[in-house]
Structures are given as C-alpha cells and as structure tokens.
mmCIF file of the N, C-alpha and C atoms, coordinates in Angstrom:
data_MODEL
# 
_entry.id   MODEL 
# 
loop_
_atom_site.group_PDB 
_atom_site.id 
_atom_site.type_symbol 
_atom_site.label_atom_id 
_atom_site.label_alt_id 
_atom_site.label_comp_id 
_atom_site.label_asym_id 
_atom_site.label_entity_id 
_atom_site.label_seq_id 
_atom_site.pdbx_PDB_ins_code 
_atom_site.Cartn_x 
_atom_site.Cartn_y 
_atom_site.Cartn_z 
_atom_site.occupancy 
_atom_site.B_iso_or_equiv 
_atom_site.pdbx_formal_charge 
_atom_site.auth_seq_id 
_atom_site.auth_comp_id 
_atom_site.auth_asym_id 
_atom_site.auth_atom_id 
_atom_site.pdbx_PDB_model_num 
ATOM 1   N N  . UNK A 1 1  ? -28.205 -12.520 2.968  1.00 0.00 ? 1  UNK A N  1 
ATOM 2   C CA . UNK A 1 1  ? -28.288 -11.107 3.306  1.00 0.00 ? 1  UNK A CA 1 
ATOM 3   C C  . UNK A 1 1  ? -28.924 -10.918 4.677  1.00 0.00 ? 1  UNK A C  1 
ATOM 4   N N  . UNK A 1 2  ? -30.173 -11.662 5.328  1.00 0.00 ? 2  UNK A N  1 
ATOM 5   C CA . UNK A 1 2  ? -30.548 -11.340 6.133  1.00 0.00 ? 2  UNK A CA 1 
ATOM 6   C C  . UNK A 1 2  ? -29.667 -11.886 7.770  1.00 0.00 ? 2  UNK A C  1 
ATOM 7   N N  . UNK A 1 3  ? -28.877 -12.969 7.460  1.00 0.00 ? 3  UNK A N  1 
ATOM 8   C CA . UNK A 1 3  ? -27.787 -12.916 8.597  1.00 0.00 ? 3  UNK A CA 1 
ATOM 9   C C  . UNK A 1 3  ? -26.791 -11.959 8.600  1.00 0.00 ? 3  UNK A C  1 
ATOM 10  N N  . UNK A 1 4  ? -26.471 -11.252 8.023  1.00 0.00 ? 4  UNK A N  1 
ATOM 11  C CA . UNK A 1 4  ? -25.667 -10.207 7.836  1.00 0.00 ? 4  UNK A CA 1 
ATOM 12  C C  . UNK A 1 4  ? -26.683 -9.021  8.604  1.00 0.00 ? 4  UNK A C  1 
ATOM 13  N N  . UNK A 1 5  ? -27.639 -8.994  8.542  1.00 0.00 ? 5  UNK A N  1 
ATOM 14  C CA . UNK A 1 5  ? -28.339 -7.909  9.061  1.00 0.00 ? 5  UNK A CA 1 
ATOM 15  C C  . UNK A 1 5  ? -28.594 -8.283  10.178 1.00 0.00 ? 5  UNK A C  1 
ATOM 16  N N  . UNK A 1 6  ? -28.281 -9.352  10.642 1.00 0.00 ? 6  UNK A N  1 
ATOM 17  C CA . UNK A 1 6  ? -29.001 -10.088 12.245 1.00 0.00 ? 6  UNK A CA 1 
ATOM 18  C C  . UNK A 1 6  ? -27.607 -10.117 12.781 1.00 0.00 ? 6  UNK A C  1 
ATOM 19  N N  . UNK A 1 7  ? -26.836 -10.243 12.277 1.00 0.00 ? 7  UNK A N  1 
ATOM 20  C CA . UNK A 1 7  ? -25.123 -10.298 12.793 1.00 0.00 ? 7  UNK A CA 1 
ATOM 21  C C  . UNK A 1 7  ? -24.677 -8.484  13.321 1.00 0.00 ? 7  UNK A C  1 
ATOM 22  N N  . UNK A 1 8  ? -25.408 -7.883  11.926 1.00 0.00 ? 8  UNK A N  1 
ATOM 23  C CA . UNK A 1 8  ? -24.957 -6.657  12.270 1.00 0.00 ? 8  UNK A CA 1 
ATOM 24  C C  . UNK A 1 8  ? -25.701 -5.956  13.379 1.00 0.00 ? 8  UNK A C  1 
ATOM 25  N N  . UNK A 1 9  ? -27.145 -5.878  13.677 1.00 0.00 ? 9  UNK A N  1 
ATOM 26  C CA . UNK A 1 9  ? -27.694 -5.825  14.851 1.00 0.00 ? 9  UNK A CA 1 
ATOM 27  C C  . UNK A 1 9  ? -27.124 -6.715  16.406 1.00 0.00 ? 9  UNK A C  1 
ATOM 28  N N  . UNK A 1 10 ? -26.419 -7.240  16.201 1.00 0.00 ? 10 UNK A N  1 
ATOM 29  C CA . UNK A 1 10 ? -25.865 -8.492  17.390 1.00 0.00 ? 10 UNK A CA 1 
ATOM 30  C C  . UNK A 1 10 ? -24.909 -7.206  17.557 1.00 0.00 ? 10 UNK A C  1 
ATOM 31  N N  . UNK A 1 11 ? -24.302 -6.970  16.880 1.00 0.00 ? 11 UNK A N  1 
ATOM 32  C CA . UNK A 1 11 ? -23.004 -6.218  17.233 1.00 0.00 ? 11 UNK A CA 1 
ATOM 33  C C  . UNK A 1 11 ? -23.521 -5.017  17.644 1.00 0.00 ? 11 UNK A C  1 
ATOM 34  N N  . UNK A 1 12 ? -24.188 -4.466  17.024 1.00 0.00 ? 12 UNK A N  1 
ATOM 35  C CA . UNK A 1 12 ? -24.841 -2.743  16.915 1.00 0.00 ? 12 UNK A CA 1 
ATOM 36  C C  . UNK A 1 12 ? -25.283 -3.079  19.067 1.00 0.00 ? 12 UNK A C  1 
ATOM 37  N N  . UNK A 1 13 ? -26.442 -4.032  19.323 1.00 0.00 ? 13 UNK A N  1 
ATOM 38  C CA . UNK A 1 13 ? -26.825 -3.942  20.480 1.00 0.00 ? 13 UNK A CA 1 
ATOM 39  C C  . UNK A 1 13 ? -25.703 -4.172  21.410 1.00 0.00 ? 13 UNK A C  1 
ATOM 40  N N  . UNK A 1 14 ? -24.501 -4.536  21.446 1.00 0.00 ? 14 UNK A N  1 
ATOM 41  C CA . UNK A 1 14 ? -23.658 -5.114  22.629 1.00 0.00 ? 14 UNK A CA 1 
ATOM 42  C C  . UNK A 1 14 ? -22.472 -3.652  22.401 1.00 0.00 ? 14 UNK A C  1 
ATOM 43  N N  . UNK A 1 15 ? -22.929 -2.808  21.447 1.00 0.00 ? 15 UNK A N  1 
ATOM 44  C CA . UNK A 1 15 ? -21.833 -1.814  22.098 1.00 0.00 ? 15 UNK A CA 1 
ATOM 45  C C  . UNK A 1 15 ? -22.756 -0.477  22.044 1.00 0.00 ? 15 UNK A C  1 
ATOM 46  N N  . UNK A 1 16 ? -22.123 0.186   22.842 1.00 0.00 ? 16 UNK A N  1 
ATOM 47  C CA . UNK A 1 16 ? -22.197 1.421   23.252 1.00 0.00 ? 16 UNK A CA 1 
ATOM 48  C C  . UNK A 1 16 ? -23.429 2.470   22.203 1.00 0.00 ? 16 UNK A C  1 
ATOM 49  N N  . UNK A 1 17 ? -23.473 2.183   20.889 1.00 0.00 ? 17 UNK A N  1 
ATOM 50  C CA . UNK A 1 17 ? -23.879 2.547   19.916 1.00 0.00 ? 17 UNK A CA 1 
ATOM 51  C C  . UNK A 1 17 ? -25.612 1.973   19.808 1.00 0.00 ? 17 UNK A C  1 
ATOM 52  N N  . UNK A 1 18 ? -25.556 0.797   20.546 1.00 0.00 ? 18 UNK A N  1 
ATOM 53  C CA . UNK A 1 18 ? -26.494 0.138   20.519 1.00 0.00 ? 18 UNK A CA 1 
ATOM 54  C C  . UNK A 1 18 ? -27.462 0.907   21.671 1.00 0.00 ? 18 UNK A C  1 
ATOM 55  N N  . UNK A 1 19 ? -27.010 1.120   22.550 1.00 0.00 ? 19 UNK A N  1 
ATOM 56  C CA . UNK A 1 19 ? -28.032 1.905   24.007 1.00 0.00 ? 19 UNK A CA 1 
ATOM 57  C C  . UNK A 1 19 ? -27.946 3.408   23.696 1.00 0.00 ? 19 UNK A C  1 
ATOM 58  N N  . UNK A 1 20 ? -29.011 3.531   24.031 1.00 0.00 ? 20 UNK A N  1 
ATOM 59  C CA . UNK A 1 20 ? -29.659 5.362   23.894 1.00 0.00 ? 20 UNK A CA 1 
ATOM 60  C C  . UNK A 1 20 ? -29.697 6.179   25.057 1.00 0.00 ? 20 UNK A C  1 
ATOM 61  N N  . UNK A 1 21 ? -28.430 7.073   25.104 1.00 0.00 ? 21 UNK A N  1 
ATOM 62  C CA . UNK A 1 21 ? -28.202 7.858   26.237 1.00 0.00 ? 21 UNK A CA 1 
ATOM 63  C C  . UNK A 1 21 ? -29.701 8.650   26.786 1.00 0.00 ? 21 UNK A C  1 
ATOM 64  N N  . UNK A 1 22 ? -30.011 8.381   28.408 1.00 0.00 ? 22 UNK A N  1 
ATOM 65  C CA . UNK A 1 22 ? -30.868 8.909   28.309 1.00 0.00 ? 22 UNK A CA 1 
ATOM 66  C C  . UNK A 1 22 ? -30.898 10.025  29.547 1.00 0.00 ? 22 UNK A C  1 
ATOM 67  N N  . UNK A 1 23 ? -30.033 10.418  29.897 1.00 0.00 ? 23 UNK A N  1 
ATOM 68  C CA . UNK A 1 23 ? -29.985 11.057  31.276 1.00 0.00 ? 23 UNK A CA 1 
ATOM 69  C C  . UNK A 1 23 ? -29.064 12.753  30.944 1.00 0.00 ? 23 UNK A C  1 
ATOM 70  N N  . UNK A 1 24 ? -29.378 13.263  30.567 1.00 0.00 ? 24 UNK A N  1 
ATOM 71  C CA . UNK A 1 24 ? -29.298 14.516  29.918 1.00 0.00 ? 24 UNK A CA 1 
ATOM 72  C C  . UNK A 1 24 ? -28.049 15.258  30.820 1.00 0.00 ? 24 UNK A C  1 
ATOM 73  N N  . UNK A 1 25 ? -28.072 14.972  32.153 1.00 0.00 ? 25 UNK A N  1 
ATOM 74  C CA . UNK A 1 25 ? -27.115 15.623  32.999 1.00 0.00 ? 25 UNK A CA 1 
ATOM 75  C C  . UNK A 1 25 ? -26.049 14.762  33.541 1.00 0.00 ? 25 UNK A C  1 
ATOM 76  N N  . UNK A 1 26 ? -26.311 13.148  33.557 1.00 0.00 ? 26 UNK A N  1 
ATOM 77  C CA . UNK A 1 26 ? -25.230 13.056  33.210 1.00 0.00 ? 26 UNK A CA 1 
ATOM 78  C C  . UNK A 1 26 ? -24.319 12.809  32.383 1.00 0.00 ? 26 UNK A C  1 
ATOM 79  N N  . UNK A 1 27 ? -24.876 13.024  31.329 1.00 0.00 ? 27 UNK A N  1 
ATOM 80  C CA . UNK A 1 27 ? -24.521 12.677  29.700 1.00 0.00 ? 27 UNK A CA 1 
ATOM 81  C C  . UNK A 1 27 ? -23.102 13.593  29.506 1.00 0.00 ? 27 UNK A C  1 
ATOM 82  N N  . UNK A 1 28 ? -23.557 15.135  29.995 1.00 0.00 ? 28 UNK A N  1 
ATOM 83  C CA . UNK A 1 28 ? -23.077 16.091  30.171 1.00 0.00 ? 28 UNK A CA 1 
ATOM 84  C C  . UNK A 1 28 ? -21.844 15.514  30.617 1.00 0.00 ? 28 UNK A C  1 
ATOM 85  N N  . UNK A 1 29 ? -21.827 15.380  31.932 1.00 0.00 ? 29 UNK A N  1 
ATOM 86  C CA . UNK A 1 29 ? -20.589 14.813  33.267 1.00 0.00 ? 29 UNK A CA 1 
ATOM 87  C C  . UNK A 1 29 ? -19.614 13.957  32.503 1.00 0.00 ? 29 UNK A C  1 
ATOM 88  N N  . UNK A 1 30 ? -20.194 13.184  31.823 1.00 0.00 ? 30 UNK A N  1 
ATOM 89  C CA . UNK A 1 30 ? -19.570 11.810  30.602 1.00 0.00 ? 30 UNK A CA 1 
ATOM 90  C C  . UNK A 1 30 ? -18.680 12.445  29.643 1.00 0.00 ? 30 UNK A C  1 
ATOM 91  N N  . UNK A 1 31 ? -19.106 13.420  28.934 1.00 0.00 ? 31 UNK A N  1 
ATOM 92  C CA . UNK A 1 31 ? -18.656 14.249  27.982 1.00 0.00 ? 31 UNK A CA 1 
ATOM 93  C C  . UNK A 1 31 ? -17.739 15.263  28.306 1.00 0.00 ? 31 UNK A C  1 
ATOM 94  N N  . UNK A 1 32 ? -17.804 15.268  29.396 1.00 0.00 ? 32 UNK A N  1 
ATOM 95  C CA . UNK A 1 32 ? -16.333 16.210  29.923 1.00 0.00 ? 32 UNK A CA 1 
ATOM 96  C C  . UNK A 1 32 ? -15.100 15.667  30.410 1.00 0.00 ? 32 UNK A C  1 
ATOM 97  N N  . UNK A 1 33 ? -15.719 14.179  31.338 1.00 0.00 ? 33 UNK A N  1 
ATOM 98  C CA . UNK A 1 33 ? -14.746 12.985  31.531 1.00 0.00 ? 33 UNK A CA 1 
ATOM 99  C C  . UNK A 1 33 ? -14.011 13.150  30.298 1.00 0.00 ? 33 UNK A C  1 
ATOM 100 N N  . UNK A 1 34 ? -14.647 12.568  29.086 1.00 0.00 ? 34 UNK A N  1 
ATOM 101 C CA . UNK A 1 34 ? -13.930 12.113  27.957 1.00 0.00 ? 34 UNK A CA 1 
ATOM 102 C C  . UNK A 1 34 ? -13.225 12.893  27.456 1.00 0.00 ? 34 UNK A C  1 
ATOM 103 N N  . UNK A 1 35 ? -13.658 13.751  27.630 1.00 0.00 ? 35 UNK A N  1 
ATOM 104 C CA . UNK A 1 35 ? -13.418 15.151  26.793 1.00 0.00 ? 35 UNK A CA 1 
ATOM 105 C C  . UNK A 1 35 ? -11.608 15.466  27.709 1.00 0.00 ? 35 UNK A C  1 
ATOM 106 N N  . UNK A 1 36 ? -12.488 15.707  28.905 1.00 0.00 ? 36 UNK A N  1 
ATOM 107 C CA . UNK A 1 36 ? -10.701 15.921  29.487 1.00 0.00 ? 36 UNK A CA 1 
ATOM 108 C C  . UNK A 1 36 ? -9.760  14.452  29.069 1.00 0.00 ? 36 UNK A C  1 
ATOM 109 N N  . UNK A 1 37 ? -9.633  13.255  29.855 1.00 0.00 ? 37 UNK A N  1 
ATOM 110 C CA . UNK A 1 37 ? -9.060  12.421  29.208 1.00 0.00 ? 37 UNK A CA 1 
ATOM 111 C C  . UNK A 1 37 ? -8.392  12.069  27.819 1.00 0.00 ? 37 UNK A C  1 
ATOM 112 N N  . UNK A 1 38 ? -9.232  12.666  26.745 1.00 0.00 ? 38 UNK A N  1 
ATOM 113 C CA . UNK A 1 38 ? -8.613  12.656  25.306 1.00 0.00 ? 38 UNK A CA 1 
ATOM 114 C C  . UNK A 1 38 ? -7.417  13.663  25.435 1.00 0.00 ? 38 UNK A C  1 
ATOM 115 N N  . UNK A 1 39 ? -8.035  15.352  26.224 1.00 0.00 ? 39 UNK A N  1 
ATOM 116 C CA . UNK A 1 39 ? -7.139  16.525  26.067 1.00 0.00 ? 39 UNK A CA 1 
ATOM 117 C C  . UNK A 1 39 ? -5.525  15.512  26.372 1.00 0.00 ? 39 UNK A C  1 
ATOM 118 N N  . UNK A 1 40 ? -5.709  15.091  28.100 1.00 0.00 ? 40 UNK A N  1 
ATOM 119 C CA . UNK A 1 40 ? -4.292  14.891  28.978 1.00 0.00 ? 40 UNK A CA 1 
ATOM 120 C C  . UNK A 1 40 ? -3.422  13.817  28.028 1.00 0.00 ? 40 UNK A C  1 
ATOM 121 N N  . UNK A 1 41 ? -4.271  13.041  27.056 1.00 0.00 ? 41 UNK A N  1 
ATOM 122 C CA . UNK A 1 41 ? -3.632  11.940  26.442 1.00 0.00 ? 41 UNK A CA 1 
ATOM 123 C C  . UNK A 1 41 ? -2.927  13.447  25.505 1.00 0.00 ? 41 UNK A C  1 
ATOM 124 N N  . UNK A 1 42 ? -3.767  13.701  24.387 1.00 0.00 ? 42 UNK A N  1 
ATOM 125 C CA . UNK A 1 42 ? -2.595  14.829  23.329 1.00 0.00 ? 42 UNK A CA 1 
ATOM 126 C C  . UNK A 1 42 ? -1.745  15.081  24.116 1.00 0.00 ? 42 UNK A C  1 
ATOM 127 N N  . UNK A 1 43 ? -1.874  15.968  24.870 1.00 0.00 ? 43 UNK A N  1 
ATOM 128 C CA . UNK A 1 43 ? -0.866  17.113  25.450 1.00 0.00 ? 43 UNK A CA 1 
ATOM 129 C C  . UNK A 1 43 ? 0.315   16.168  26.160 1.00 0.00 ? 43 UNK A C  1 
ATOM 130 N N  . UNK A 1 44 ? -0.081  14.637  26.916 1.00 0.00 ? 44 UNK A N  1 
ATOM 131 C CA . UNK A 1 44 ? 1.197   14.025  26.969 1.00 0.00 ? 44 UNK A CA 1 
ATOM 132 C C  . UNK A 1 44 ? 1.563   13.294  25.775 1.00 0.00 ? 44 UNK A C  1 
ATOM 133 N N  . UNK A 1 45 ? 1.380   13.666  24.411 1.00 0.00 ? 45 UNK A N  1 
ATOM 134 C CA . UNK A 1 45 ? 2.215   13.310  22.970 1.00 0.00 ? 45 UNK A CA 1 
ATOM 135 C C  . UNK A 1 45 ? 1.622   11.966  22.504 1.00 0.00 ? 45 UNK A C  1 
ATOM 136 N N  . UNK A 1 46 ? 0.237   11.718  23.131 1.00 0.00 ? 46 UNK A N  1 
ATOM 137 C CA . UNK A 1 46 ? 0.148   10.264  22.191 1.00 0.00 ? 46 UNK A CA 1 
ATOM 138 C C  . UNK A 1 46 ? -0.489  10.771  20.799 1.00 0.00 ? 46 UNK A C  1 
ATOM 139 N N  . UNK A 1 47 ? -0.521  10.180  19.873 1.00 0.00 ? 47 UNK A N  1 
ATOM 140 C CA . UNK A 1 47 ? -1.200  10.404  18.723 1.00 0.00 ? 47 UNK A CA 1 
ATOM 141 C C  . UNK A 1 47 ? -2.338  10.503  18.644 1.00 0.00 ? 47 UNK A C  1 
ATOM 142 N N  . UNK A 1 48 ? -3.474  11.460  17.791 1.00 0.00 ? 48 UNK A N  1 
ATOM 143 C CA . UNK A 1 48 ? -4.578  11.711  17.783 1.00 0.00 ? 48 UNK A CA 1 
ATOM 144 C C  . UNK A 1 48 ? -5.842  10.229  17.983 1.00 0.00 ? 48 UNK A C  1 
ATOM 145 N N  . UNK A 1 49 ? -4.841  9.533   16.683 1.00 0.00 ? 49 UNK A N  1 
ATOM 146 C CA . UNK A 1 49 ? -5.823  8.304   16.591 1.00 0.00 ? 49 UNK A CA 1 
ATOM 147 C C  . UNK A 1 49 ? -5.637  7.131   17.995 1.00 0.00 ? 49 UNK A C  1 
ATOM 148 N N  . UNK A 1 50 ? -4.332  7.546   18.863 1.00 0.00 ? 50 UNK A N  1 
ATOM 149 C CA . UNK A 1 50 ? -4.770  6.710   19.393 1.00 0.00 ? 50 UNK A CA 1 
ATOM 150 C C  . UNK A 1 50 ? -5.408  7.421   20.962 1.00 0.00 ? 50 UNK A C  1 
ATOM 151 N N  . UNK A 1 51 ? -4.612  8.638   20.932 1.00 0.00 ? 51 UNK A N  1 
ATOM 152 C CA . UNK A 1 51 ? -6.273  9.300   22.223 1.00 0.00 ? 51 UNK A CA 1 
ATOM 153 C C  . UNK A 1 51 ? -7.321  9.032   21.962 1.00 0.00 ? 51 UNK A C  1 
ATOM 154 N N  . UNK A 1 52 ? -8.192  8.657   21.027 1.00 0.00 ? 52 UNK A N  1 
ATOM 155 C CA . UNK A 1 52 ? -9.930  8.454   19.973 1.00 0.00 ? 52 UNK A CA 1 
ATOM 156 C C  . UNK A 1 52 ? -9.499  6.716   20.363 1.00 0.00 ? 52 UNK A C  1 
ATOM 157 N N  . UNK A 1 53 ? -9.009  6.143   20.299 1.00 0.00 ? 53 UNK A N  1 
ATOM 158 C CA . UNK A 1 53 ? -8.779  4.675   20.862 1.00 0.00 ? 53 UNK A CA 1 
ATOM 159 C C  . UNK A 1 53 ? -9.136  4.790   21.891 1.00 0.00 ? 53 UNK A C  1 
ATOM 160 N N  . UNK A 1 54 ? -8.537  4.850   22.923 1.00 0.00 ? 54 UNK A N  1 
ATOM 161 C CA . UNK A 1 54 ? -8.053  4.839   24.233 1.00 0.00 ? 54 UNK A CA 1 
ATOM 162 C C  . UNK A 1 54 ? -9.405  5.682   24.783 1.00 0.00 ? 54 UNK A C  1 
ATOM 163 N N  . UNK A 1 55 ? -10.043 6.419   24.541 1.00 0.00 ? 55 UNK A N  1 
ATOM 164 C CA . UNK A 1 55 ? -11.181 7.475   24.674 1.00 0.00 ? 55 UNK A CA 1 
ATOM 165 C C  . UNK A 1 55 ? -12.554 6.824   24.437 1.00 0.00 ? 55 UNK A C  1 
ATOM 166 N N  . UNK A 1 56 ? -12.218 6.014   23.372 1.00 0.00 ? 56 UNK A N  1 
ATOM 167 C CA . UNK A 1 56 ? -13.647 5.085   22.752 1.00 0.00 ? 56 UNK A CA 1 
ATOM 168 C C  . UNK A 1 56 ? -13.762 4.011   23.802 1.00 0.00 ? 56 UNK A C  1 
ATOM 169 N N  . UNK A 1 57 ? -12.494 3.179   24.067 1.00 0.00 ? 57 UNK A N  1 
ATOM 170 C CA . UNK A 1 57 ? -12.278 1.906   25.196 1.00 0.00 ? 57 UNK A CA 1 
ATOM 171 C C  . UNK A 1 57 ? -12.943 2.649   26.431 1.00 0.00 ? 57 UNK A C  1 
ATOM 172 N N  . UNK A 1 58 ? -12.233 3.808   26.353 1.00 0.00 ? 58 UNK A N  1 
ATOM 173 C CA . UNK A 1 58 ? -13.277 4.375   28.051 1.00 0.00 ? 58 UNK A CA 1 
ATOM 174 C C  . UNK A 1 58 ? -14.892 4.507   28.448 1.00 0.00 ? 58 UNK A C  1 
ATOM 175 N N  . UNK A 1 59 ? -15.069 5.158   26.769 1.00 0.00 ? 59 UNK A N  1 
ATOM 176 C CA . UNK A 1 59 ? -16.878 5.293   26.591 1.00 0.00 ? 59 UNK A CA 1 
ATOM 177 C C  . UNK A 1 59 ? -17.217 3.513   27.233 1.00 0.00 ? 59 UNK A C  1 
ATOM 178 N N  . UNK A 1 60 ? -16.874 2.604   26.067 1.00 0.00 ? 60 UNK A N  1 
ATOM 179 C CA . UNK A 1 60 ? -17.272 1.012   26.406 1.00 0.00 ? 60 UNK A CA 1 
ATOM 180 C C  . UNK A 1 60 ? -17.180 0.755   27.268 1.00 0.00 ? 60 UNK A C  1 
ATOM 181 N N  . UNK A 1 61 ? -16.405 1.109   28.442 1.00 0.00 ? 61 UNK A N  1 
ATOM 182 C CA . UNK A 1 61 ? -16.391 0.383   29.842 1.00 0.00 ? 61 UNK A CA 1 
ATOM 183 C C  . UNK A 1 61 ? -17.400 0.864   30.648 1.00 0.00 ? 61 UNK A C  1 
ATOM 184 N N  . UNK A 1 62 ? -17.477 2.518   30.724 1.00 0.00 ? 62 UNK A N  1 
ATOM 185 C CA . UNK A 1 62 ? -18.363 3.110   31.286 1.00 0.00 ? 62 UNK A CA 1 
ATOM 186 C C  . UNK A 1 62 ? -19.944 2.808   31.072 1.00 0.00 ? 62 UNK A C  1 
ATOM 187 N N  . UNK A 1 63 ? -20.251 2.276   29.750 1.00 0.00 ? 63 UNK A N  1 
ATOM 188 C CA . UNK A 1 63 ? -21.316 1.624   29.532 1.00 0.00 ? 63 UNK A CA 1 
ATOM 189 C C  . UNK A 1 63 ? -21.302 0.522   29.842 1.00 0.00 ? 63 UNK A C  1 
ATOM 190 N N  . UNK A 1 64 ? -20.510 -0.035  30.181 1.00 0.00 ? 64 UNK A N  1 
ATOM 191 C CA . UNK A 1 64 ? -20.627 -1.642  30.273 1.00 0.00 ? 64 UNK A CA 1 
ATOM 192 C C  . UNK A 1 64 ? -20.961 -1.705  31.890 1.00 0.00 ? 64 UNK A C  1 
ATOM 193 N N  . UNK A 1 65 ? -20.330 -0.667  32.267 1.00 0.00 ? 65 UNK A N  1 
ATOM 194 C CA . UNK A 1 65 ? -20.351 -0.745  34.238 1.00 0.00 ? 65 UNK A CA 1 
ATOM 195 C C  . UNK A 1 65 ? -21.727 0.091   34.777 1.00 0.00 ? 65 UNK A C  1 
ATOM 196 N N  . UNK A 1 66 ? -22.388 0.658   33.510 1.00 0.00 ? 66 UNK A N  1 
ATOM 197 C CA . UNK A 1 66 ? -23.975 0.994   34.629 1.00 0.00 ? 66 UNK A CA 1 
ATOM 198 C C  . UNK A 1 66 ? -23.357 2.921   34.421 1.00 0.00 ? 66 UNK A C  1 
ATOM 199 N N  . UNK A 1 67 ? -22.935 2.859   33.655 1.00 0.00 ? 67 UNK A N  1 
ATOM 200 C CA . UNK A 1 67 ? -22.531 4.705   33.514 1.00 0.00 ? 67 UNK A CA 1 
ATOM 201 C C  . UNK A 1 67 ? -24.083 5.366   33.758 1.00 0.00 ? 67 UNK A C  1 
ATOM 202 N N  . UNK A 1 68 ? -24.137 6.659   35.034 1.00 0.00 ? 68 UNK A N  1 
ATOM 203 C CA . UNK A 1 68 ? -25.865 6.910   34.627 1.00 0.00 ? 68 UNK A CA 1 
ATOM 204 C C  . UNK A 1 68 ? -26.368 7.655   33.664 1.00 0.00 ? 68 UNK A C  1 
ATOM 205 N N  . UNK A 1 69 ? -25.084 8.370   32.619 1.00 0.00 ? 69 UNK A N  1 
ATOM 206 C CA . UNK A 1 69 ? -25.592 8.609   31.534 1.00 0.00 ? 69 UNK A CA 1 
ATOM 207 C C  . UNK A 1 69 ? -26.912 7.573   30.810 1.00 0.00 ? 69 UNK A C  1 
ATOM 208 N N  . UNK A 1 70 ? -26.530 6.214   30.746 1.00 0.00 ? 70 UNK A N  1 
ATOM 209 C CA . UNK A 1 70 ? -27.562 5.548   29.978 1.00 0.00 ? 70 UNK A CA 1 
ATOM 210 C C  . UNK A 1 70 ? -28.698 4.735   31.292 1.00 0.00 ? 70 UNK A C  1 
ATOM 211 N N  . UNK A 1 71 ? -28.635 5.452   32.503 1.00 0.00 ? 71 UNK A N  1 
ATOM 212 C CA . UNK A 1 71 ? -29.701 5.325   33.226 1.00 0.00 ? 71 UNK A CA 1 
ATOM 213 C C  . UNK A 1 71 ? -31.191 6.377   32.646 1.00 0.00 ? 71 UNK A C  1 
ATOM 214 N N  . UNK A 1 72 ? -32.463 6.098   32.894 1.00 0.00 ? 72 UNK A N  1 
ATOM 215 C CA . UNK A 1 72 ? -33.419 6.842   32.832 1.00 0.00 ? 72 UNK A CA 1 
ATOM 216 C C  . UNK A 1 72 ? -33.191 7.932   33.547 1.00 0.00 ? 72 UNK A C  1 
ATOM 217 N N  . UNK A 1 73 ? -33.832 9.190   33.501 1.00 0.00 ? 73 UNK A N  1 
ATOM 218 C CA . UNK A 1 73 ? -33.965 9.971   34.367 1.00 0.00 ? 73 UNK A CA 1 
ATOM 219 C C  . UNK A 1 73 ? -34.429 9.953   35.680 1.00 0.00 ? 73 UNK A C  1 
ATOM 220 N N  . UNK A 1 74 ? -34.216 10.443  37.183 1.00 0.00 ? 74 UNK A N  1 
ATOM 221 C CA . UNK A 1 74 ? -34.659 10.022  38.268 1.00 0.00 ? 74 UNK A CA 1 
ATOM 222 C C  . UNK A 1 74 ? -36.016 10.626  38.004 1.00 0.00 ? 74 UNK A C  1 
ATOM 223 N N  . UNK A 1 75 ? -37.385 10.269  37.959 1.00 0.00 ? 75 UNK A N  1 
ATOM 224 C CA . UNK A 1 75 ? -38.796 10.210  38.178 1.00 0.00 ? 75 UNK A CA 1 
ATOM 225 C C  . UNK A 1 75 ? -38.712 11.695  39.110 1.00 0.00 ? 75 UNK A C  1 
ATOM 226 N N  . UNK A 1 76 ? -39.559 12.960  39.302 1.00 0.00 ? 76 UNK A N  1 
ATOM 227 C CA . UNK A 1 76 ? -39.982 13.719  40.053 1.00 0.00 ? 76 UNK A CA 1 
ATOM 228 C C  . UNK A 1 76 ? -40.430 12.915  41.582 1.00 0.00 ? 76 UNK A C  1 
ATOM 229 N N  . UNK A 1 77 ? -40.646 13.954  42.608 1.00 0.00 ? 77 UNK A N  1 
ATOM 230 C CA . UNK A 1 77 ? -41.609 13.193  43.495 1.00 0.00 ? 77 UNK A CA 1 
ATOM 231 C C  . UNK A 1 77 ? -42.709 13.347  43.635 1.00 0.00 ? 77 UNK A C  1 
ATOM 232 N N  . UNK A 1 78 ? -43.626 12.605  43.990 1.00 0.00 ? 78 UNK A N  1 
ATOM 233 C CA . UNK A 1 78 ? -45.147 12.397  43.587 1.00 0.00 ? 78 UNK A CA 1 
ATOM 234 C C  . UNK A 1 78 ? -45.819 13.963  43.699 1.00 0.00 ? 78 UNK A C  1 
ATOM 235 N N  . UNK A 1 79 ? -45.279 14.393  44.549 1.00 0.00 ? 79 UNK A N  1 
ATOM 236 C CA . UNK A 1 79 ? -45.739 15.575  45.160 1.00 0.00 ? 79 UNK A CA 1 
ATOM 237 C C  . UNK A 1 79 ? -45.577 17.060  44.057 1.00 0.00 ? 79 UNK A C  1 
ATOM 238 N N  . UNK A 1 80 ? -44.692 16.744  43.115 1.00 0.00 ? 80 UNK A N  1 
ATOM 239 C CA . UNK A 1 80 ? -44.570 17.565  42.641 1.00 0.00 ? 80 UNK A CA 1 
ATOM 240 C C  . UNK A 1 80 ? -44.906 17.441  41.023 1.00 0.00 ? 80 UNK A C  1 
ATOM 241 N N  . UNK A 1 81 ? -46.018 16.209  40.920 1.00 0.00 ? 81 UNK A N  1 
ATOM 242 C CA . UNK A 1 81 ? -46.685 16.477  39.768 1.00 0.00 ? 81 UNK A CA 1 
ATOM 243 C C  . UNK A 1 81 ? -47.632 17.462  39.603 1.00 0.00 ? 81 UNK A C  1 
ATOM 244 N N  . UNK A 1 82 ? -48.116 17.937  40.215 1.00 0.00 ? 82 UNK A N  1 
ATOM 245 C CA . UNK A 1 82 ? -49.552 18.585  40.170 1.00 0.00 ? 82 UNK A CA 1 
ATOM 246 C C  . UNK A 1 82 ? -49.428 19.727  39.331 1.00 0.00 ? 82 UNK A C  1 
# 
C-alpha cells in the first residue's frame, strides 16, 4: 500500500496538479488563453472531449515551460513597504 502512495505522489508532483498556482494575475491571463483555445477548437467541430484533451496538453506544457502563473508574485519595492 505504501508504494502505491509514493507512486501516486511521483505522479501527482510531475504534473500540473502537483504545483500551486501562485500568481493571481497571471493565473487570470492563463485562464483566458485556455479558455479561448478550448472555445476556437468547439466552434471549429472538434468534440468536447477532445477540446478538454488538447486544452489539458496546453495547461502541461505551459507549466512545464516556466508559465508565470506558477511563478511567485513579483515582491513590492523596498520603498513601498512602509
């Protein structure tokens, strides 16, 4: 049982599911990408399940290439902690 839970964490961390979006604005930017992309796939006649394919493959790459959705937020400047 407990390689099954160490297998399933192996997998959970190497995709997309595994990293915690943390950049609020461009999370946003991400979600409209996708969002349009799924629309242009329907409307040129592919099937639901496979726009949600083809849409999911896009999320994974974009995470895989440094998307700044799952960058930190850019830090203030010093100056404007006070």
């Amino acid at each position: 049982m407990r390689s099954v839970v160490v297998a399933l964490a192996l997998v959970v961390s190497g995709s997309a599911g595994g990293q915690v979006p943390q950049n609020p604005q461009a999370c946003a930017l991400l979600r409209a990408d996708l969002d349009e992309a799924y629309n242009r796939l329907i409307t040129s006649g592919e099937s639901p399940a496979a726009a949600i394919a083809h849409t999911e493959r896009m999320l994974e790459m974009r995470r895989k290439t440094g998307d700044p959705c799952y960058w930190p937020p850019a830090a203030p400047p010093l100056g404007a902690r006070r």
